[in-house]
N, C-alpha and C positions, 0 to 999 in steps of 0.2 A: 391701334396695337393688335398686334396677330394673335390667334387664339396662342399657337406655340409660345408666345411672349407672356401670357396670360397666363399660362401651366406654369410656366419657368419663376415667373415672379410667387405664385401660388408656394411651390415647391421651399422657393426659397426665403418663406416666412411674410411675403409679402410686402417685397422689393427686394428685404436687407439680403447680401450675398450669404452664403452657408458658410457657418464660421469654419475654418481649421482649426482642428485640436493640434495642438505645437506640445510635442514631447522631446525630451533629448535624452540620449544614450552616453557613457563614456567609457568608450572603446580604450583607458588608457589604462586602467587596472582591472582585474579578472578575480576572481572566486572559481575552485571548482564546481563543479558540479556531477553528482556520483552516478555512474552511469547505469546504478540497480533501481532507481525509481520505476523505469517503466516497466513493471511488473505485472503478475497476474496468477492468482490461483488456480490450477489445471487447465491450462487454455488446450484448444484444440487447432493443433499445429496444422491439422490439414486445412482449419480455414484464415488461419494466422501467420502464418509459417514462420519464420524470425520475427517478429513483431515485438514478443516481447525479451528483455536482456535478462530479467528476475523469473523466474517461478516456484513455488511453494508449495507444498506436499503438507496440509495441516488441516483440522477442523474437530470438529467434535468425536469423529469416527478415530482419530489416529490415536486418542488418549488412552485404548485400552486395544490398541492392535497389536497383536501375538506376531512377533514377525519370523516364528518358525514355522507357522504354518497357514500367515495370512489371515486367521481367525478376529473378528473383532466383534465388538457392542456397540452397538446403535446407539443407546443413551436415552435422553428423553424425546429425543430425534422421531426412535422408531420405538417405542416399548419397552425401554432398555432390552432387546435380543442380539442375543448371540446368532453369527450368522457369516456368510459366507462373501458379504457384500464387496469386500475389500480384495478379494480374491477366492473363488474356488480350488486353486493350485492350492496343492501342500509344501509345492516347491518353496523351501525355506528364502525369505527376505523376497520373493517374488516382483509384490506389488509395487517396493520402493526400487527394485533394479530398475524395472523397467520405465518407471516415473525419472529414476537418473539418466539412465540413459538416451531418453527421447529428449528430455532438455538438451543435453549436455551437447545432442546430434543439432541442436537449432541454438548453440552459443548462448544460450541461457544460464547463467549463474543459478545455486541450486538450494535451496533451504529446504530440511528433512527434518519433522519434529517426530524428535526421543520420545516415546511412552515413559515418565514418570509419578504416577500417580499408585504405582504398588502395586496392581494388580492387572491384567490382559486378558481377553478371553480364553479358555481353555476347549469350546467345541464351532461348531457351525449349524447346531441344528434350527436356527431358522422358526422357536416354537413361543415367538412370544417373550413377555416378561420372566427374564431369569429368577426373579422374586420366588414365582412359582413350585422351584425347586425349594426342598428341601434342606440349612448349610448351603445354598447356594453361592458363596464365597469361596468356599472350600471346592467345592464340585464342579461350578462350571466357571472359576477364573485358575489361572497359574498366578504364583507370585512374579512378578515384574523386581527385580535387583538391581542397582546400578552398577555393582561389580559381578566376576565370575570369581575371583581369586584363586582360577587354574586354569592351562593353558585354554586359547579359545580352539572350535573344531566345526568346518562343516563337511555335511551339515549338523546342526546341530543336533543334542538329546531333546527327543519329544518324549521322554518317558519319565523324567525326573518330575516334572510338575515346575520346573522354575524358567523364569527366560530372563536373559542377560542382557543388558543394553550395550555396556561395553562391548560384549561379543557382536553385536546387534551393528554398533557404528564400527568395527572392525572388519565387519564384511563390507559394507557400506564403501568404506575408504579403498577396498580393495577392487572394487568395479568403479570408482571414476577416473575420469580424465585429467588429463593435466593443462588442458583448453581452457573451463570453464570454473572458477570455483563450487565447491561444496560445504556448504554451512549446517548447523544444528542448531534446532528452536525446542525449549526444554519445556516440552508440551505446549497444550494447549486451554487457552483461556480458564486458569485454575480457580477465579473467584469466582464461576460459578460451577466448579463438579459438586457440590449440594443441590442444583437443582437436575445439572447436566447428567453429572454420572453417581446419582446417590447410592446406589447399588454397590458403590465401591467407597464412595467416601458421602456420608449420609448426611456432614454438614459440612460447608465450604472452609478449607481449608484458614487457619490462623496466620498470622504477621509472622508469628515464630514457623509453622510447619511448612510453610512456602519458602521459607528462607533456607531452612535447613535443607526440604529438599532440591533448590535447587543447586546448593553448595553442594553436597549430596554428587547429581548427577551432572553439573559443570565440571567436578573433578575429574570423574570417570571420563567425559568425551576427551576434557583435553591431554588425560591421559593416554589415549587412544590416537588422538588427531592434535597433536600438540598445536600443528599449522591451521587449524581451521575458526573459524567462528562460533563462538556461541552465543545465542539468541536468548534473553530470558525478560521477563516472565509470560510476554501475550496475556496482558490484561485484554477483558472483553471491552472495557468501556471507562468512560465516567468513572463512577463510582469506584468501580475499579482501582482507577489510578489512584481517588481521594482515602479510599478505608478500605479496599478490598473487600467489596459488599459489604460493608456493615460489622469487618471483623471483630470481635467482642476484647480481641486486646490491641487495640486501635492506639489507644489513649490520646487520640488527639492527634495524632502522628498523621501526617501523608504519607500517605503509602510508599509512592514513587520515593521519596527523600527517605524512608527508613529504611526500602529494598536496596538503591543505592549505597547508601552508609554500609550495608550489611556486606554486601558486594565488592567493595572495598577492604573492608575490614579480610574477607577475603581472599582479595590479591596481596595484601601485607602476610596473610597467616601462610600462603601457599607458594609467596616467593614471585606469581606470575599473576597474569588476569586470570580468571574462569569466563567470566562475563564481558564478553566484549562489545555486545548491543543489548541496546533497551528496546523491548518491542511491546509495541502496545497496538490492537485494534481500535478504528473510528468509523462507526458508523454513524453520520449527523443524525442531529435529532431535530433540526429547524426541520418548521413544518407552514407551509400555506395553504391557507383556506381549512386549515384543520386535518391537513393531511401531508404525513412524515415526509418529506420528500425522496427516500428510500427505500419505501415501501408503499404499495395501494395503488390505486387507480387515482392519477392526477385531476385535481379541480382547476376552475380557471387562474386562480392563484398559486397556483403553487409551483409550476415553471418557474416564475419570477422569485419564489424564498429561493429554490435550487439553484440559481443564478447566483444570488447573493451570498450564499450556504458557504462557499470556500474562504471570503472572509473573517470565520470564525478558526479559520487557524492563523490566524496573524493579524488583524486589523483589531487596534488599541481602541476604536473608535465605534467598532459595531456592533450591536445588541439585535443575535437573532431571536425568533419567536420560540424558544423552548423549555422543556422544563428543565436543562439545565441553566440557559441564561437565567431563570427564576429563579434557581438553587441560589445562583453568584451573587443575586440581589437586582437582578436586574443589569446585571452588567457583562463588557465582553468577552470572551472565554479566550481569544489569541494562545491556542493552543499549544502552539509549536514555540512562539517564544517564550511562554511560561516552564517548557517541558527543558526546552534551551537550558534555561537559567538553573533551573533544578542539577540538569545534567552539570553543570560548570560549579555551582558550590559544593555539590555532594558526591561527584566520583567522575574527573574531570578526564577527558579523551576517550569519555563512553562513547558510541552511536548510536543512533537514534532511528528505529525502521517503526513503519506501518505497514504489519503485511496481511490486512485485513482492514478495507473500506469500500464505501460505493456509496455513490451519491445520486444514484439512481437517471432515469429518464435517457435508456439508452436507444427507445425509438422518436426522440424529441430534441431536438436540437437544444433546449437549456441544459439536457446531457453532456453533447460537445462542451459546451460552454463554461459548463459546469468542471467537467474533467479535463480537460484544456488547460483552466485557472490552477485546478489544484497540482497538475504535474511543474506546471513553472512558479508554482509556488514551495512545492516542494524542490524544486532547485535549491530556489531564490534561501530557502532556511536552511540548507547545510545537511537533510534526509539523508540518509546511508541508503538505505533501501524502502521501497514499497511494492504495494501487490494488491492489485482491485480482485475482492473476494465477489463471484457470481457472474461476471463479464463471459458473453457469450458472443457467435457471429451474429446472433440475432438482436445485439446491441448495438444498432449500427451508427449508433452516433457516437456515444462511447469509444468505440473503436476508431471513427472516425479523427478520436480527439486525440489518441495513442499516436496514429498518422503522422498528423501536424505536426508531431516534435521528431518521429521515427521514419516516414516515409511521406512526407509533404508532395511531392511530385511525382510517386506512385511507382519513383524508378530507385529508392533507396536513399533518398536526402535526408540529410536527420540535423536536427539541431546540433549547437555545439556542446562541447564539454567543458566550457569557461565561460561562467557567466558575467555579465556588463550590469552595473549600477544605472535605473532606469529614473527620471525625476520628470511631476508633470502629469501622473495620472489621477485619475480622482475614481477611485476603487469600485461606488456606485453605475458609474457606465462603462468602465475602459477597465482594463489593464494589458502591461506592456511587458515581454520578458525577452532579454535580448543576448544574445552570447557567440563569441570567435571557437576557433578549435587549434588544437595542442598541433594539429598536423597539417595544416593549413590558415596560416594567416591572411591569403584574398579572400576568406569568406566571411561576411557576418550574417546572420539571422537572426529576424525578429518573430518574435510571435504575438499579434494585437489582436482582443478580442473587446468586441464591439457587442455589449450588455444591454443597450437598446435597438427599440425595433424601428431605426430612423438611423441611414446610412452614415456614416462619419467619412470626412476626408480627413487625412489624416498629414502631419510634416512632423518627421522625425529627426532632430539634428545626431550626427552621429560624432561626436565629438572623439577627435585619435583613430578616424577610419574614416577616408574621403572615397566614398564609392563613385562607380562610375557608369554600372547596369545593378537593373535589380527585375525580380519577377517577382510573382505574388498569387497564391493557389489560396481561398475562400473555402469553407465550409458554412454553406448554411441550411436553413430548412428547406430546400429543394436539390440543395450540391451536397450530399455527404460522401456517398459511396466513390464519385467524382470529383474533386472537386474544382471550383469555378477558376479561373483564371483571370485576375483581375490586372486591370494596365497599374502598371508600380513604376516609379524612374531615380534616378537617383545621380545626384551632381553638385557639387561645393559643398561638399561631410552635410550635406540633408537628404533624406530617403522619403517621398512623395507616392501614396497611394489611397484607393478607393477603399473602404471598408462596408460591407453591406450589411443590412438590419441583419441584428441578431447572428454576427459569425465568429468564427475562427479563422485568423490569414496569418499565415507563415510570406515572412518575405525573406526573399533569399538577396544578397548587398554584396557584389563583386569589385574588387579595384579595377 
């Protein structure tokens, strides 16, 4: 036997041939699939340029942004100060023209979150904890309103002490396009302004005073933008969704199912919706080797929890290492379809956005892998919208992962926009996400990624789509920025390719 016979049999377990994994697709019925997932909080166009379809104007900084003159507060962010960070222009509504406008110029659909929490900053002086002052309440915020109830004007009055949101989304509506949507998110992560923005609201708002305000100022937009969306409430988390931190008139209620009910009740009192998506932030909390896996400096384990990490929004069977799973009892959190089912008893033809998550390891290929899984899982569950909070060009796997469903071939290929029913995968090493498009039926594409560090060949039957060429572009821990180009074939409705340790392959299936 020759030594090359000798490696070959080695390779292949030691004689037995390397199994194929046998998965099937069926190309005969379709699901949408919404084309706002691939999203991103303030990305930098010049190094992304269309990449992403979503982007989002929100965070901690925007809960008390004065938009006549740019002015905002830091929070627990920066000292709770007042400061100039959001813009030095006094030019009224500045910071958010220009945030609409540079989406709008790269076909990005656009989410602008309202200041409702009653107060804004009123200077820019840059000096520290507002505490400091004396009446600081009075002195260094304006009151925030959700109505003006006289005509609107710009620019506005800076001399009243009050800022108007309605007048606020009335300009707003009056600078965009008619290219890309423009949506409204009714602030920012409100169960925690007791710790975030205690200067304004000292303890985190109640079941009842999140309700009300967001009734409150859902009227006023859609009063304003009868056409547009609104976003409510951007819980930060967990807890969030369960009690709203801990809210003291809880009574046992989930959050999410009382805010709903309430939200409904509503659209009955007001004749139409106010609230047309539920938005909630996810940052995971599975963690390996004892470290989050989005956040810290990675140990040798914890690549592999971040792998596994996106089956906690859907898999009935998975129990990650957290202190939530701990919470649940030990059991698994399938986030998306518990939020589903919420959505469909308590206030039915809601939608459902994430526009805040990251699952970290964007110069590490369980990155790719990682954010790979959760955008074809977010298909795969019915997502309105999402938006990875933190994503930079210096997450290059991350981005890498964005690619694969948005530019897989480097010349503009993107997955499709109707998704295929996938059977066959076994969630621990594999998954499979496959889908045709609305404007061309010779195309299908798959997206298979390969969770182990030990190459898969892969046969996918494609059941109601007999292709006849196919190619196949790799990402892995050597090919991200480029990616590999692997031999793919494809003949009698089965699609046959290579999959390499630890990747990401988009395969492109032509008739």
């Amino acid at each position: 036997m020759t030594v090359l016979a000798i490696l070959a049999l080695l390779m292949t377990g030691g004689g037995q041939p390397a199994k194929t994994i046998q998965l099937e697709v069926d190309a005969t019925t379709t699901y949408s699939i919404s084309p706002y997932i691939y999203g991103a909080n303030f990305p930098d166009y010049s190094k992304v340029g269309n990449l992403f379809t979503f982007v989002r104007l929100g965070g901690n900084r925007t809960t008390a942004y004065n938009w006549e003159t740019n002015a905002s507060n830091a929070g627990s962010d920066w000292h709770h100060q007042n400061d100039g960070y959001m813009g030095e222009s006094n030019e009224a509504g500045l910071t958010y023209r220009k945030f609409l406008e540079d989406a709008q110029s790269h076909q990005a659909a656009v989410l602008l979150t309202i200041p409702t929490a009653g107060y804004v900053a009123a200077d820019k002086k840059g000096d520290g904890d507002v505490a400091q002052t004396p009446n600081y309440l009075e002195v260094r915020f304006h009151k925030s309103l959700a109505r003006k109830g006289k005509p609107f004007s710009y620019p506005p009055s800076t001399s009243d002490k009050v800022v108007y949101q309605d007048e606020f989304v009335s300009f707003l509506e009056g600078k965009k396009k008619s290219a890309t949507p423009l949506w409204y998110s009714l602030d920012n992560e409100p169960d925690l302004w007791g710790y975030t923005h205690q200067r304004i609201w000292p303890k985190n708002p109640t079941y009842a005073q999140i309700m009300a305000n967001n009734e409150e100022f859902g009227r006023a937009i859609k009063d304003v933008a009868p056409k547009s969306l609104v976003f409510g409430p951007a819980n930060y988390g967990f807890m969030g969704f369960r009690t709203f931190q801990g809210a003291p008139d809880s009574n046992g209620r989930d959050f999410i199912d009382a805010y709903l009910d309430h939200m409904r009740q509503v659209e009955s009192k007001a004749g139409k919706r106010i609230l047309d998506v539920l938005d909630i932030h996810w940052y995971p909390e599975a963690r390996g080797d004892g470290v989050r896996i989005c956040e810290g400096t990675d140990k040798p384990g914890t690549p592999a929890a971040r792998i596994q990490a996106p089956r906690s929004l859907w898999d009935p069977t998975y129990v990650e290492t957290s202190w939530i799973a701990d919470y649940l009892g030990k059991k698994p959190i399938a986030l998306l379809p518990t939020i589903n089912a919420q959505i469909a008893k308590h206030y039915p033809g809601t939608k459902l956005a994430i526009t805040e998550y990251n699952y970290g390891g964007g110069q590490h290929v369980s990155g790719a892998i990682a954010q790979a899984d959760v955008l074809g899982i977010f298909g795969r569950y019915g997502l309105f919208a999402a938006a990875n909070w933190g994503i930079s060009d210096k997450d290059i796997y991350q981005i890498a992962a964005f690619k694969a469903f948005r530019d897989y071939d480097r010349k503009g290929s993107a997955f499709g926009d109707r998704g295929l029913s996938v059977r066959g995968e076994n969630p621990e090493i594999d998954s499979l996400y496959a889908s045709l498009f609305s404007n061309d039926k010779s195309k299908l594409t798959l997206i298979y990624i390969n969770k182990e560090s030990k190459p898969h060949s892969v046969a996918v039957k494609t059941t109601g789509f007999d292709g006849k060429t196919a190619r196949a572009f790799s990402i892995t821990g050597s090919h991200c920025q480029k990616p590999l180009q692997v031999k793919a074939s494809a003949s009698s409705g089965q699609v046959r390719f290579e999959a390499p340790a630890l990747s990401v392959t988009t395969v492109e299936v032509r008739l």
